[in-house]
Structure formats: structure tokens, C-alpha cells
N, C-alpha and C positions, 0 to 999 in steps of 0.2 A: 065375407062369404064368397066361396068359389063356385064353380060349377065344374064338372067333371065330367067329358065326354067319350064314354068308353068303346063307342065304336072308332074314333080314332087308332092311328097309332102309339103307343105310349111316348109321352114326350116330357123333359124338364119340366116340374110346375116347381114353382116358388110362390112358396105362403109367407106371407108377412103377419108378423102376431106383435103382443104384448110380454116382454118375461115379467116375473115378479117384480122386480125393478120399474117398472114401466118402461122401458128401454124397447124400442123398437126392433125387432128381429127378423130376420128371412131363414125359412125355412125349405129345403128340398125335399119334395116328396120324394119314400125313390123307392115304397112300397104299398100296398095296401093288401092285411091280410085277413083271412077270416078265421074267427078261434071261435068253438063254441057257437057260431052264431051273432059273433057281435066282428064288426070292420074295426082293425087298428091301422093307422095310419104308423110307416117307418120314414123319420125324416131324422136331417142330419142340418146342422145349422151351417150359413152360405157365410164364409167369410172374404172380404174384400181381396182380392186379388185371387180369388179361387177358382183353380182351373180342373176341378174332379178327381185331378191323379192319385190323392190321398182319399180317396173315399172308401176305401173298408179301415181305413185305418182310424178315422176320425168317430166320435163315438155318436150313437144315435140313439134318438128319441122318439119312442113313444105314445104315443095319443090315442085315444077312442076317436072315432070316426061316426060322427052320425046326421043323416041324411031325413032332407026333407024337400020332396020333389027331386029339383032341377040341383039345390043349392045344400052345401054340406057345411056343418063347423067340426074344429077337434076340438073335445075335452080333456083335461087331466088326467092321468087314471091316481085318482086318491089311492084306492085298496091296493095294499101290497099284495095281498094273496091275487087279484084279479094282472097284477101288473106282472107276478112272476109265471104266471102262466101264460101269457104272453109272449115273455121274451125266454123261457125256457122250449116254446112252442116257435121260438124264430131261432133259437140257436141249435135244435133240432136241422134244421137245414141247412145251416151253416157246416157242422159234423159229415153230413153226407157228401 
């Protein structure tokens, strides 16, 4: 678990998680949006020798976002219906 200080300025976080694999992974936060009411977290996986240049290019991921106090975790989003609204609700702004 992280913590997340939004009176700061926004800055690089890197999450470190589990994939299906058990394989350790880092993850770049590099959004956090609101749909409906629920926080999804946009993140893009950090790979070794990564220096940002490709970052609209490389594909990203997804999460629910959910908060408890100070400290947050992401979940999966199982439901495809919940998942496409999401990212049809992020690729909305991408068109504009």
C-alpha cells in the first residue's frame, strides 16, 4: 500500500505489484480518474532501461482505485461492461 498526497505537486509514483505469474512488476501511475463515482487508477508498466519517451505509445492499464484513509490498494476490474466504460470514458479525451 501507498499513500498519496494530493496537495503536493503531481509527481512519478511507481507501484510495485504481483501479475498473474507471480512475477514482480512496476507500475507507473500517470492517471487517476473519476467515472461514475468510482477512482480508476491509469498506469503503464516501467520497463528496464525506461526513459518516458514512448509513453503514449506503450499500452496501459487499468485498475479500480480504492481508498482507505491515508493508504490506497488497486483491484482488477473483472466486469467487462464496468472495464469498457472506463476506458471508452478515457479514450473520450484522448479524441479531443
Amino acid at each position: 500500500m501507498s499513500e498519496i498526497n494530493e496537495n503536493e505537486e503531481f509527481k512519478t509514483q511507481i507501484i510495485e505489484t504481483i501479475d498473474e505469474d507471480g512475477k514482480s512488476v512496476e507500475l507507473e501511475l500517470l492517471d487517476i480518474v473519476d467515472v461514475e463515482g468510482v477512482e480508476y487508477a491509469i498506469l503503464r508498466e516501467v520497463e528496464e532501461g525506461d526513459d518516458n519517451e514512448d509513453e503514449l505509445e506503450t499500452e496501459a492499464v487499468l485498475m479500480r482505485l480504492v481508498r482507505n484513509g491515508e493508504e490506497f490498494t488497486f483491484e482488477t476490474i473483472e466486469d467487462d461492461e464496468e472495464f469498457n466504460i472506463v476506458a471508452e470514458y478515457i479514450a473520450s479525451f484522448e479524441e479531443e
